[in-house]
C-alpha positions as CSV (number, residue, x, y, z in Angstrom):
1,X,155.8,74.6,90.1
2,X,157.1,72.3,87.3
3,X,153.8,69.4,88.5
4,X,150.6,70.9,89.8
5,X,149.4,67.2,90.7
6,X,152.3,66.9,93.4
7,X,150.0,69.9,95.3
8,X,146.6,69.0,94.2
9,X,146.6,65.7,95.2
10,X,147.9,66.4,98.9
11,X,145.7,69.1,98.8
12,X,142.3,67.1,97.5
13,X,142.8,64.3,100.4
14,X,143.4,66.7,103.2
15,X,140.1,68.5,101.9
16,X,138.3,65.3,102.0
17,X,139.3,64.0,105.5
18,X,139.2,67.0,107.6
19,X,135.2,67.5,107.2
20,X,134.8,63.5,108.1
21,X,137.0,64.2,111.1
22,X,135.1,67.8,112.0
23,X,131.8,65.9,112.0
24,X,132.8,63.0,114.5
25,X,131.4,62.8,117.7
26,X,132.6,61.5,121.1
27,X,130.3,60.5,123.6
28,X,131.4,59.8,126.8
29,X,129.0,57.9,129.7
30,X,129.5,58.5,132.9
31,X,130.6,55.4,134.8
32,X,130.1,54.7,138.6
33,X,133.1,52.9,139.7
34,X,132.6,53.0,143.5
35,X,130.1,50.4,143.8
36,X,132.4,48.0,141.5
37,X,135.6,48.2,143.2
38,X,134.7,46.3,146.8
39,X,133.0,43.8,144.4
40,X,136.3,42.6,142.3
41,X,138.2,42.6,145.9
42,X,136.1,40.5,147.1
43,X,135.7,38.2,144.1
44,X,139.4,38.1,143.7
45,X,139.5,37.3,147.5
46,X,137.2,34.7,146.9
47,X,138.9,33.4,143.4
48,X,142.5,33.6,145.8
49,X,140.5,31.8,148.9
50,X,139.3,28.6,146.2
51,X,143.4,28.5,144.3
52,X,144.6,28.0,148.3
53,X,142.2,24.6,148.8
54,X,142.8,23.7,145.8
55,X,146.5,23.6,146.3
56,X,145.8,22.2,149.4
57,X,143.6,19.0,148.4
58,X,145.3,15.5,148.3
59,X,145.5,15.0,144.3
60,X,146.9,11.0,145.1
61,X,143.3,9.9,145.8
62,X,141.7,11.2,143.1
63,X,140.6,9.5,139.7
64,X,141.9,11.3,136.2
65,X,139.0,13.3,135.3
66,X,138.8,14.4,139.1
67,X,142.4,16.2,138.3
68,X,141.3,17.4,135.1
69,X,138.3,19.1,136.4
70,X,140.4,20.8,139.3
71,X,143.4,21.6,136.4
72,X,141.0,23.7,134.1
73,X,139.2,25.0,137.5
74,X,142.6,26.7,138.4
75,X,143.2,27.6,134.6
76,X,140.1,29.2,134.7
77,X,140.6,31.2,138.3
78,X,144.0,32.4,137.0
79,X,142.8,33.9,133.8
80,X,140.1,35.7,135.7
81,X,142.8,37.0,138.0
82,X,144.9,38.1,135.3
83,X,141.8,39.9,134.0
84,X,141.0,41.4,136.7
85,X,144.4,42.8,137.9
86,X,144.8,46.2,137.4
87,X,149.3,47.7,137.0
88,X,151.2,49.1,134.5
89,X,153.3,46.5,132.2
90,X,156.3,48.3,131.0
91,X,158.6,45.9,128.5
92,X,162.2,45.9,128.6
93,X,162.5,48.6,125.6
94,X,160.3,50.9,127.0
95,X,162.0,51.0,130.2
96,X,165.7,51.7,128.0
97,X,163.9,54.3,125.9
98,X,162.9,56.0,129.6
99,X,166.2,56.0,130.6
100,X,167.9,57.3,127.8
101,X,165.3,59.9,127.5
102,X,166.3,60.7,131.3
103,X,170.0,60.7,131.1
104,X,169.5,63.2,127.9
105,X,167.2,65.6,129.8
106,X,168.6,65.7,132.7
């Protein structure tokens, strides 16, 4: 033990956050999702349903701030679909990671 401080110091701060974590409380709600999920399919139908006549309107006839109305409506619809889609993103490096952790296990 040539420095007390190098073990007081670690020892004082690990004193001092456990009893902040040991007090901390979680409080979960209980959430009803079976009334919620016909809901989003059917807005998402609905949101897919308005994209498709969009798309399908003749844009020649129509004046500028006609098509920029319609541009951000389809902006709009598109974020709220991305919102709302539920999947599991995996990036390229997570996807190497899980196959090198596979070809070392296995």
């Amino acid at each position: 033990m040539k420095n007390p401080a190098l073990y007081l110091v670690p020892l004082f701060i690990t004193a001092s956050v456990l009893p902040i974590q040991l007090k901390a409380e979680t409080v979960t709600t209980p959430v009803i999702s079976e009334a919620t999920v016909p809901s989003e399919k059917t807005e998402m139908t609905v949101l897919m349903d308005r994209l498709e006549a969009i798309k399908a309107m003749d844009a020649t006839m129509m004046n500028a701030e006609d098509k920029k109305a319609l541009r951000t409506e389809v902006v709009t619809i598109n974020e709220q679909l991305k919102n709302q889609a539920d999947g599991v993103y995996l990036s390229v490096g997570a996807i190497i990671i899980i196959v090198l952790l596979l070809i070392v296990l296995f």
